[in-house]
C-alpha positions as CSV (number, residue, x, y, z in Angstrom):
1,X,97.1,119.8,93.2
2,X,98.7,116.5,94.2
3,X,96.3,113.4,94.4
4,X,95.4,111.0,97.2
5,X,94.5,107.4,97.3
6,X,92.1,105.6,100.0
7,X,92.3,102.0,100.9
8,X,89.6,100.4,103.0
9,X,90.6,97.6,105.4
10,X,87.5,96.4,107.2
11,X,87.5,92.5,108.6
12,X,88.6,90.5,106.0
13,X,87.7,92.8,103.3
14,X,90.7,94.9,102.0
15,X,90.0,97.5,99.2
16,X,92.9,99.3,97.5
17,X,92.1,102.6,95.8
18,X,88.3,102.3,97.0
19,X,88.6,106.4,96.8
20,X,90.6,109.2,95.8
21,X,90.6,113.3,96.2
22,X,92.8,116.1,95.6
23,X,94.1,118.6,98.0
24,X,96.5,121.2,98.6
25,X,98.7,119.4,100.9
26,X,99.0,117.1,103.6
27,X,97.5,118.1,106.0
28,X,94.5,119.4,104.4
29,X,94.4,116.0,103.2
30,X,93.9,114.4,106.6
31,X,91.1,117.1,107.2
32,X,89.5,115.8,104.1
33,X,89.9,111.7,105.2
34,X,88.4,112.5,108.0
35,X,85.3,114.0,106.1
36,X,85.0,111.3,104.0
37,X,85.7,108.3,106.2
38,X,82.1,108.2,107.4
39,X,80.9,107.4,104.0
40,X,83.4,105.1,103.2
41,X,83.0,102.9,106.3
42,X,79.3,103.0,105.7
43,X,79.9,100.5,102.2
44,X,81.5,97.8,104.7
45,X,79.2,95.4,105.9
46,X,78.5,95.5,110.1
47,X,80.2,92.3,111.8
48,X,78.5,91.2,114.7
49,X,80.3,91.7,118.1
50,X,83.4,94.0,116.7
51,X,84.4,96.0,113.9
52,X,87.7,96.9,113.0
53,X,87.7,100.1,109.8
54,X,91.1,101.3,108.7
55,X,91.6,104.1,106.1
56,X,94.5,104.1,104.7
57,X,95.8,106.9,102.5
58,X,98.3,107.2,99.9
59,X,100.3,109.8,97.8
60,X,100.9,109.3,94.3
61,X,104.1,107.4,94.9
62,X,102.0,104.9,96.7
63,X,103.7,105.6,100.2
64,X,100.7,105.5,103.0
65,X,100.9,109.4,104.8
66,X,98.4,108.1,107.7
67,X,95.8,105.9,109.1
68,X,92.5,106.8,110.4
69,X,90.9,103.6,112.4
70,X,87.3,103.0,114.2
71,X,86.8,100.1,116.5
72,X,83.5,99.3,117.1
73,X,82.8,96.8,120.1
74,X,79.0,95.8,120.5
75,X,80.0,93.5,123.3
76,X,80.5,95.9,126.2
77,X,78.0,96.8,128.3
78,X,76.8,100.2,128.4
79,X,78.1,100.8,132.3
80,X,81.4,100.2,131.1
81,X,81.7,102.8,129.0
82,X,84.3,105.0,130.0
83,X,83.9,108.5,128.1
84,X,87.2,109.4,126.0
85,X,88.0,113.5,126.3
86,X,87.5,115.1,123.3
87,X,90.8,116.0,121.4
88,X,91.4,118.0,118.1
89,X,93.7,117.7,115.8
């Protein structure tokens, strides 16, 4: 099964190879980043105001296959808030 690589860019923080899984293919490896990208954001230490988290993820030739980002904006006041519709992949 080929291999994947994760890199963690969070602020001014960026982590190559901070993770790495097997899969089947492709696509079942942007299932599993998505799994695991909860975990991996949660080793980044909260900025106050915004925080920017971007996975990056890698083949074994080193060529990134996607991105998977989460904004986080503590600045915007609750009645702002417009609701995004839920989309699967």
């Amino acid at each position: 099964m080929p291999r994947y690589f994760v890199d963690l860019h969070c602020g001014a923080l960026a982590v190559k190879g901070v993770a790495s899984f097997e899969s089947i293919d492709d696509d079942a490896a942007k299932a599993q980043a998505i799994k695991i990208f909860p975990s991996i954001v949660e080793s980044c230490e909260p900025v106050a105001g915004q925080s920017i988290y971007v996975m990056s993820v890698r083949d074994r030739r080193g060529i990134a296959l996607f991105h998977i980002e989460l904004r986080l904006d503590f600045g915007v006041p609750a009645e702002k808030v417009v609701p995004l519709p839920l989309r699967c992949l």
